[in-house]
C-alpha positions in Angstrom: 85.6 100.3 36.7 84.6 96.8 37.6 82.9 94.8 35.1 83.8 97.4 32.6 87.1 98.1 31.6 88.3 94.8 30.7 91.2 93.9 28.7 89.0 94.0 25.5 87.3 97.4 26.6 91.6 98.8 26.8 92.3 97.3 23.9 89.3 98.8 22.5 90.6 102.7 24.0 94.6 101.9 23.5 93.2 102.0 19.5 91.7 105.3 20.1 94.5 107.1 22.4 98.2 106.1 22.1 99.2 107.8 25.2 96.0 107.6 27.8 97.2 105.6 31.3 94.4 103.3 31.3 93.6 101.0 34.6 92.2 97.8 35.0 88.8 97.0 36.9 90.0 97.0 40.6 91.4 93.0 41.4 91.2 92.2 44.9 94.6 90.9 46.5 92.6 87.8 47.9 92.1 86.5 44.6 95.8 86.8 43.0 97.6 85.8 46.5 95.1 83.1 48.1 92.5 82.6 45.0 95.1 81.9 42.5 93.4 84.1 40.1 95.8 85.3 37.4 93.8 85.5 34.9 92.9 88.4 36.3 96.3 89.6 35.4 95.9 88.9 31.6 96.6 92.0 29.1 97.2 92.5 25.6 100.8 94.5 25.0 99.2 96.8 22.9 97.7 98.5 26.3 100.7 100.1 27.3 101.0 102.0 29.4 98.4 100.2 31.7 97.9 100.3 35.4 97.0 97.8 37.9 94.5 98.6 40.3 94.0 96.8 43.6 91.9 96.3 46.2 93.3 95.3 49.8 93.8 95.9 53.5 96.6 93.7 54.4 100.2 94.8 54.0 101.5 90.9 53.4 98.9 90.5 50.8 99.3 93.6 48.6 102.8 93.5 48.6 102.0 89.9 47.0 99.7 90.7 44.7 101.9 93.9 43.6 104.3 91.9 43.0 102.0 89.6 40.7 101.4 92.5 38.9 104.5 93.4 38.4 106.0 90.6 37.3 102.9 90.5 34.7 104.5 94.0 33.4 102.5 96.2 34.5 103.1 99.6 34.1 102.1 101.4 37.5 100.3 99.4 40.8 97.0 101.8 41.9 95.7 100.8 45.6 91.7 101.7 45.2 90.9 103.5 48.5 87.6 105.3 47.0 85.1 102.5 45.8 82.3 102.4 48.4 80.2 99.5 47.6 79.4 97.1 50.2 80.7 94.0 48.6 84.1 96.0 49.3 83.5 97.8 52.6 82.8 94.3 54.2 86.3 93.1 52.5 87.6 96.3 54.4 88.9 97.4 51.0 87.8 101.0 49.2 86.6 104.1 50.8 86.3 102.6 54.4 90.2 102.3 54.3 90.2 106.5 54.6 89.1 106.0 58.0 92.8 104.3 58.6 95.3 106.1 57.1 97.6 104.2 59.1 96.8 101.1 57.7 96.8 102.5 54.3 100.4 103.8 54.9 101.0 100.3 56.1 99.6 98.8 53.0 101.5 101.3 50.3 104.8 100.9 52.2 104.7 97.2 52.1 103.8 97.2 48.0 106.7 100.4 47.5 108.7 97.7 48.9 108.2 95.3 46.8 108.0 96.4 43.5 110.2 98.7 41.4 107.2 100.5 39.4 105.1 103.3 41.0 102.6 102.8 43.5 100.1 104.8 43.5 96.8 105.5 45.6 92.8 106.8 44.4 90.8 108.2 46.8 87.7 110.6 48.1 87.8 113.8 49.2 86.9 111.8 52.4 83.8 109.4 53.7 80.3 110.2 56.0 81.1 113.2 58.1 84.6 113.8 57.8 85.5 117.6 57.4 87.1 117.0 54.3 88.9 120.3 54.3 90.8 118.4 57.8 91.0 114.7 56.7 92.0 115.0 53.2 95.3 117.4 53.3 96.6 114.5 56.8 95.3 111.9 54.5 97.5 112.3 51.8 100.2 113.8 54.1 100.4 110.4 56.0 100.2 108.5 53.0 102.9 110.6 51.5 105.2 109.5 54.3 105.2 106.3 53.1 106.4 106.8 49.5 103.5 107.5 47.4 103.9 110.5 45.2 101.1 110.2 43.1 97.2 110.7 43.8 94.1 110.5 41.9 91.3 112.3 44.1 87.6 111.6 43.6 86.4 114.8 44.4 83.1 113.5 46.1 82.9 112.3 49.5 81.7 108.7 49.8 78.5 107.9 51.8 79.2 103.9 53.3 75.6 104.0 54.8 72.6 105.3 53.0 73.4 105.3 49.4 74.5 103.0 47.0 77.1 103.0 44.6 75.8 104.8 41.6 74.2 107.3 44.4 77.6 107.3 45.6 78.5 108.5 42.3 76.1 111.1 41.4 74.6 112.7 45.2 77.5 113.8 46.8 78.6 117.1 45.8 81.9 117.6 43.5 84.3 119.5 45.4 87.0 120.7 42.4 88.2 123.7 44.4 89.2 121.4 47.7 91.3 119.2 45.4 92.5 122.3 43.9 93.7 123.8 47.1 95.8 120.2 48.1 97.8 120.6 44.6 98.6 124.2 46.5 99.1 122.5 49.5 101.1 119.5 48.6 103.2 121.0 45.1 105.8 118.2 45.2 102.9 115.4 44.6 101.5 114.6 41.8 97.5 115.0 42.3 94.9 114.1 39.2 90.9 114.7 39.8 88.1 112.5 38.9 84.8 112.5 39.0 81.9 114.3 37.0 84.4 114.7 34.0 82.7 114.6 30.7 84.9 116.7 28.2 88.5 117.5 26.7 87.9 120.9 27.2 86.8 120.4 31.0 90.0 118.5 31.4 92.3 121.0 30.3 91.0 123.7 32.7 92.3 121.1 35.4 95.6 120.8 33.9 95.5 125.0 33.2 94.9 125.0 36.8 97.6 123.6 38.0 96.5 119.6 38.4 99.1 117.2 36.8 96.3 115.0 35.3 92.8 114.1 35.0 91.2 110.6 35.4 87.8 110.7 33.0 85.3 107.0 33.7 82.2 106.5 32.8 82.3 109.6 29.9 85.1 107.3 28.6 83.2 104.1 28.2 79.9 105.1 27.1 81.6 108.4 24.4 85.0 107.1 24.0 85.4 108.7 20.5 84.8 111.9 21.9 86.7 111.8 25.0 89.9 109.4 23.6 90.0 109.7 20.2 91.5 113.5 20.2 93.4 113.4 23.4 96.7 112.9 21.7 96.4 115.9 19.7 94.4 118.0 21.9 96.1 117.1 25.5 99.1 115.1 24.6 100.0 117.1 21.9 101.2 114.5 19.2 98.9 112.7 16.8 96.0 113.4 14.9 92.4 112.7 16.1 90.8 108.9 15.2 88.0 108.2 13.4 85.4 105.7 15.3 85.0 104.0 11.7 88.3 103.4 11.4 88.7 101.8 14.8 86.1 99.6 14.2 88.2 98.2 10.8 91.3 98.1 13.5 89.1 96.0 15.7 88.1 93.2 13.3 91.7 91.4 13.3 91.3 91.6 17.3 87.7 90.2 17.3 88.6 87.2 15.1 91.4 86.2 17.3 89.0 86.1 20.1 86.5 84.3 18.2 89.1 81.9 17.2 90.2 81.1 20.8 87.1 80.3 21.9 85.8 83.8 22.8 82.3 85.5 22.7 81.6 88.4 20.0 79.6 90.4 22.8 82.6 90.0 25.3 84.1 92.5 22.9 81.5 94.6 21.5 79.4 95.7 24.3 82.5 97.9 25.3 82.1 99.4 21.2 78.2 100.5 21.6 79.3 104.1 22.3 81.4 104.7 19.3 79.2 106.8 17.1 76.8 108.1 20.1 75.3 111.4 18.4 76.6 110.7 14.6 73.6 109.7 12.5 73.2 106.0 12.5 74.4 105.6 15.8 71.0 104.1 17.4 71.2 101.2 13.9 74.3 100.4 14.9 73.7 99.7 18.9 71.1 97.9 17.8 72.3 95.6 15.2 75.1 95.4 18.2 73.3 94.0 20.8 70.8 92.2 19.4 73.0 90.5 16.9 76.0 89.4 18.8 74.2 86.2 20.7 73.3 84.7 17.7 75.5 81.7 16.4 77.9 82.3 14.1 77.9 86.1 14.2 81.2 87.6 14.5 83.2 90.0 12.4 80.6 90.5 9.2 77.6 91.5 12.2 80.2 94.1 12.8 81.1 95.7 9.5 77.5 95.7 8.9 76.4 97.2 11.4 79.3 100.0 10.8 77.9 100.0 7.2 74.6 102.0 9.2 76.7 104.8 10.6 76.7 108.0 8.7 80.6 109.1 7.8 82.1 111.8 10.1 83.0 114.8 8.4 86.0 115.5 7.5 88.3 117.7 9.6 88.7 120.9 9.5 91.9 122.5 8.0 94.5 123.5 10.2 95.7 127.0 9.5 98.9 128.4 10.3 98.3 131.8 12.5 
């Protein structure tokens, strides 16, 4: 998600799920291959496994920038073919590219060609007045000629004229049951869902169903302790749950090194405000958050006291053998 899931914000959910594929915010091929942007590409190792995700239209140019990004050691290459704002559309990258599968075929051919690591596409269910039901299944069916075995739908259509991007993300109905129906269709691909995910327990009813996995966004950044910090135990199957608290203790090591290198407390912690959402204390400690970090010489003692206002969770409950 752009402007959101930085490197601190992965670092921040690597610490709260060992085994969740995370993905950067979408990085535009322009700026790797003619920009000369590569910062862009910076990570902590700690991410693992991480996923690039880029937005393009030109086959020269991707293949490029996947190779950037593979070099960098990046863990999987995502082309974002779903994003429908209009900073993108007029780059002719996003959801406008499911009106050229073609070129999209074109684009995921030239990057399969480049790179070792997977390549890997995220979608709609389709855009304006496409019959999904028709578009989607010769979507993925021409993309799939050119290499790409793994798909994460969107399961919203994506309006390019008349709503903007948060309407893009809420109006549109979810259509589960049509993404459903292309894991039927298309059994040999590996298809994840997104969109309108806000649970665990909602996420394993996809992967009960049939779906080999489940992309979860905005639930993730503004709960991560409840959607991340029991995925390992409860959809992984390894592990024990985290606790926020003690994430925030792991984070303090990570914050002083970015401190120390010339770094902004607030670059970090405005990704940590969701924590503790619903545990008592949880307001006292967004507050002392975000009103706290601009002043000088806060850093990692703002922090701790502001962790010091959050109620402890209680403890877990026994696990019984049965």
């Amino acid at each position: 998600m752009m402007d959101w899931t930085d490197r601190h914000c992965r670092y921040l959910h690597r610490l709260l799920s060992r085994h969740a594929l995370l993905y950067t915010e979408m990085v535009t091929a322009p700026a790797l291959v003619r920009g000369g942007a590569v910062h862009l590409l910076a990570y902590n190792p700690q991410e693992h496994p991480v996923a690039l995700q880029l937005g393009g239209s030109d086959p020269t140019e991707l293949a490029q920038a996947a190779r950037m990004g593979a070099g960098a050691g990046y863990d999987e290459i995502n082309l974002n073919v779903g994003c429908p704002s209009d900073r993108v559309q007029s780059g002719t990258f996003g959801a406008v590219l499911m009106l050229q599968p073609g070129l999209v075929a074109d684009c995921v051919a030239a990057m399969r060609d480049a790179v070792d690591v997977d390549v890997t596409v995220k979608c709609r269910i389709g855009v304006d007045d496409q019959q999904a039901e028709d578009t989607l299944p010769a979507f993925l069916d021409r993309i799939a000629q050119a290499g790409c075995r793994r798909f994460t739908i969107h399961a919203r259509k994506a309006w390019l004229q008349g709503l903007s991007p948060k309407e893009n993300r809420d109006i549109p109905p979810l259509d589960y049951d049509l993404v459903l129906r292309m894991k039927q269709q298309f059994p040999e691909l590996h298809l994840s869902v997104n969109g309108g995910i806000t649970s665990l327990d909602q996420a394993q009813g996809f992967l009960d169903a049939g779906l080999d996995g489940v992309m979860i966004g905005r639930a993730a950044y503004h709960d991560p302790a409840a959607i991340l910090a029991a995925a390992d135990p409860l959809i992984f199957g390894t592990g024990t749950a985290r606790d926020a608290a003690d994430i925030v203790h792991e984070m303090i090591p990570y914050i002083a090194a970015h401190l120390q290198n010339g770094g902004k407390l607030h670059q970090v912690t405005r990704h940590m405000l969701g924590l503790f959402s619903g545990r008592p204390g949880a307001r006292a400690w967004r507050r002392m958050l975000s009103e706290g970090t601009h002043r000088p010489g806060a850093g990692p003692d703002l922090v701790l006291a502001a962790l010091a206002q959050v109620s402890p969770s209680p403890p877990a409950p026994a696990a019984c053998a049965g």
